[in-house]
N, C-alpha and C positions, 0 to 999 in steps of 0.2 A: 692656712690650708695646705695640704701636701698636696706638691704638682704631680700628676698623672706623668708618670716616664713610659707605662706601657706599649706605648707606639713604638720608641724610640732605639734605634739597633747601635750598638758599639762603631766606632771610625774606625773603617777599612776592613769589616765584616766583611767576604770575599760572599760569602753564600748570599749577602744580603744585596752586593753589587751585580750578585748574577742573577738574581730575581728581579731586579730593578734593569737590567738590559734588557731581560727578555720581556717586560712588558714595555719596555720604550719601540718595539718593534712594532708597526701596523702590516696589517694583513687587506691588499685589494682583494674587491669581489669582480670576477669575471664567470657571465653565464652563458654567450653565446655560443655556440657548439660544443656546450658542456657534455658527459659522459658518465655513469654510473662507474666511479673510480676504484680501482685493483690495488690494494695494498701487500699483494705479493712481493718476498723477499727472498733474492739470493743470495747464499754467503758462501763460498767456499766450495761450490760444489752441490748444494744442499738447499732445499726452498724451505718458508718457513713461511707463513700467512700474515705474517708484522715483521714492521722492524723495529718495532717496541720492544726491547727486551729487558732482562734483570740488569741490575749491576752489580758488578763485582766485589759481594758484600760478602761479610763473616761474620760467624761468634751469633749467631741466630739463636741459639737454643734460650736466651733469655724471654725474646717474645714468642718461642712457640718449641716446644718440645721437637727435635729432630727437624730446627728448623731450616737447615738450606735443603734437605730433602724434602720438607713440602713444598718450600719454597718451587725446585726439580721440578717437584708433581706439576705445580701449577703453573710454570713454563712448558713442559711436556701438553699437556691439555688445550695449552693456547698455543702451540704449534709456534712457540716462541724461542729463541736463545735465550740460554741460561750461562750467566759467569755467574765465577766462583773465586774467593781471594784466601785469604788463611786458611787452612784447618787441618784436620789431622788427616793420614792418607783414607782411614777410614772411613771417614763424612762423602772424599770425594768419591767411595766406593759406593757411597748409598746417594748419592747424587746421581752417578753416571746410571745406576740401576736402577733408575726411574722412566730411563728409555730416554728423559732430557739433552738435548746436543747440547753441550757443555765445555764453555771456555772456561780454563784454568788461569788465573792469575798469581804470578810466584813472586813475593818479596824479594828485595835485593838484601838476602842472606849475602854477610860477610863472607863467610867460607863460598865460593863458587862450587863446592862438592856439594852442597845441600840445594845446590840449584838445579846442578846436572841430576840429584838423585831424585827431584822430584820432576823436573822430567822425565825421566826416565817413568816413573810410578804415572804422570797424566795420559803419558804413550800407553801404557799396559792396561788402563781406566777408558779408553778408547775413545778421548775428548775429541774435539772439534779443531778445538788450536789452543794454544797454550800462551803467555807473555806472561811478561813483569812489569809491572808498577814503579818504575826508574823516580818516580815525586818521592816517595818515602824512604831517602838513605839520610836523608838527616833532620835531627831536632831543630826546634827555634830556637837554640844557642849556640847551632853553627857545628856541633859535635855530631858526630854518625848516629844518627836513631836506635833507639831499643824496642822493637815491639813486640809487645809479652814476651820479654825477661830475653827475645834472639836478637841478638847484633847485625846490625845494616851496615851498609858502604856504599861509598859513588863505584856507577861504577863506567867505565871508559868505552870508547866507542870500538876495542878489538875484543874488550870484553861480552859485551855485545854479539859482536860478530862469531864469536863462540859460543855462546848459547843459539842463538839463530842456526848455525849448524850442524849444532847437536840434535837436533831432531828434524825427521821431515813433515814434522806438521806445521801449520803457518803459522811463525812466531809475531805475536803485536807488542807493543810499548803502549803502555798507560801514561797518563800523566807528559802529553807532549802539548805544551801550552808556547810554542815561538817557533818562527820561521826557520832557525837556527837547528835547532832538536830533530827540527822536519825533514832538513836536509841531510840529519847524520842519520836518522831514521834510514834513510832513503841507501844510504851508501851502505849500513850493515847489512843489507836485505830484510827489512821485515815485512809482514805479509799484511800489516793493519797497525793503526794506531789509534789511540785514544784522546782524544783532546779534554782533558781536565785539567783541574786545578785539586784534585782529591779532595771535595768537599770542603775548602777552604783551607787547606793546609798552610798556605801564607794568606796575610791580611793583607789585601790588595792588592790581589792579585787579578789580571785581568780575566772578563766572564768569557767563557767558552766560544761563544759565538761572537766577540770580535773578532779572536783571531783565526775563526774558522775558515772565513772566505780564503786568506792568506795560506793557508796550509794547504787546502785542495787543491789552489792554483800551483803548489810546489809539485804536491804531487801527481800533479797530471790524472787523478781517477786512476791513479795504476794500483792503485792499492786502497781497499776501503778507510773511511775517515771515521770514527765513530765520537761519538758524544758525551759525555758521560755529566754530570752537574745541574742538578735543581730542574732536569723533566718531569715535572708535575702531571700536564695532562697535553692532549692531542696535539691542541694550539702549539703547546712546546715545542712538540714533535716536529709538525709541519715546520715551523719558523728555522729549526736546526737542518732537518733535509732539503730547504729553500733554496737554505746557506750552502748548501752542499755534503751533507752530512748524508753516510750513507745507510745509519741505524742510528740509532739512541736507546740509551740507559737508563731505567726507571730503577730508583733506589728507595726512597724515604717514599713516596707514595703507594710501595706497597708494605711496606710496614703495618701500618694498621689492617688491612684487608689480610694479612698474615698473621698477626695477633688475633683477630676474630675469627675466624672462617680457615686456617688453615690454607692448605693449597686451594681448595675451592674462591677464598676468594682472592688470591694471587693470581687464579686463571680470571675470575669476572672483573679485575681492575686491569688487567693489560687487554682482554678482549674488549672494554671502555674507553680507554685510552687509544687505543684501534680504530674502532668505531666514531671517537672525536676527532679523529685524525684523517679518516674518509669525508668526513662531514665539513670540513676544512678544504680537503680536495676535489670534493664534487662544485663547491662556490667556487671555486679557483680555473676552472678547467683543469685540474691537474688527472692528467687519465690517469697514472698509476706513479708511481714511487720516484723511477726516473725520471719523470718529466714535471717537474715541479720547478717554473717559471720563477729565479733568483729577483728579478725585478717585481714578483709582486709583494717584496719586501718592503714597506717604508719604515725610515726611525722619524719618529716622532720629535 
């Protein structure tokens, strides 16, 4: 008889270890002088009704024809952040022209002139804030990454410091997964960071939310911490802004609601995910986003 292997995930699946964290996490119930809880979000100046936002995704038009701009729509609608990672300057013209506050994500192009020049284009696109994705300069063979047919590099921490200065919008870092990155984070000035693992980019590599607590305590709240890896639904949410997280990145869960339903149902799976995440905070006493008690975290 052929044994059933369906269940069973590849050793050091990173996607697989970060779904497997976030359910070893328990959630206390506390009711007593509980409160109808506010999931209002501020970023940068700017309020938004969730901190559930898009992730910094590309290359959409396979599931849905002009798909980071319905994507746009259906963040615009849910008064949510919208990021945005590859594409042409065009896309992010029909991105920003959906009225969506939109963070820009730039690869670590080899050439630093294709970095300054697409700054320069997300400034003139009139984004929200702009970074790079520092996980993606090299391949699993140790050689600088190619992605779609453009050359990456490492790239250094004055390098950095250069882009961070080239523009006065708040520049973030993707892809900061150690107390180490956090610190150098901190000395180039940047204005936000991402705690990922880029969708598994290394196999075993640590889930998001260990090292989350680690990171916020570096940075003091002086700078937002954001999330990004395997937020599926509210629960998620809650358990990452427990930790200290001061938004989260819904990627793969809206995928399908994007395939079907276009921006319409991009806006009803983050206003869902909203809604699970209120639902979460009214049990908790959590009045609103801020105040979400780290101790009613237990690992199981």
């Amino acid at each position: 008889m052929k044994q059933d292997t369906s269940h069973k995930h590849r050793a050091g699946d990173s996607n697989q270890i970060t779904r497997e964290y976030f359910d070893s996490l328990m959630i206390e119930m506390r009711h007593f002088d509980s409160v109808l809880p506010a999931t209002g979000f501020e970023l940068y100046g700017e309020s938004f009704s969730t901190p559930v936002m898009t992730a910094a995704l590309s290359h959409l038009n396979g599931s849905r024809p002009n798909g980071m701009a319905e994507m746009a729509k259906g963040a615009h609608a849910a008064n949510a952040v919208m990021w945005t990672g590859m594409g042409e300057e065009s896309e992010l013209e029909a991105i920003t022209a959906t009225g969506a506050r939109t963070i820009k994500i730039i690869k670590p192009h080899a050439d630093n002139n294709v970095i300054y020049k697409k700054i320069e284009h997300a400034e003139k696109c009139g984004v929200l804030a702009v970074g790079m994705d520092i996980d993606h300069a090299f391949d699993g063979s140790g050689q600088y990454d190619s992605v779609m047919g453009l050359p990456m590099s490492g790239k250094t921490l004055d390098e950095i410091k250069g882009f961070v200065n080239a523009t006065k919008l708040p520049f973030i870092i993707k892809g900061v997964l150690s107390g180490q990155d956090t610190y150098k984070c901190l000395e180039a000035g940047v204005k936000g960071i991402v705690v990922s693992h880029h969708h598994g980019i290394m196999d075993y590599a640590a889930p998001p939310l260990m090292l989350l607590p680690e990171i916020v305590k570096i940075t003091g709240n002086s700078i937002p911490v954001f999330v990004d890896c395997g937020v599926m639904n509210g629960y998620d949410a809650f358990k990452a802004m427990a930790l200290g997280a001061s938004a989260v990145s819904v990627g793969r869960a809206l995928m399908t609601p994007l395939a079907e339903e276009g921006a319409e149902g991009v806006e009803k799976k983050l206003k869902a995910i909203t809604r699970e995440l209120a639902g979460v905070m009214a049990r908790t006493c959590s009045a609103d986003i801020g105040h979400i008690d780290p101790a009613l975290i237990r690992r199981r």
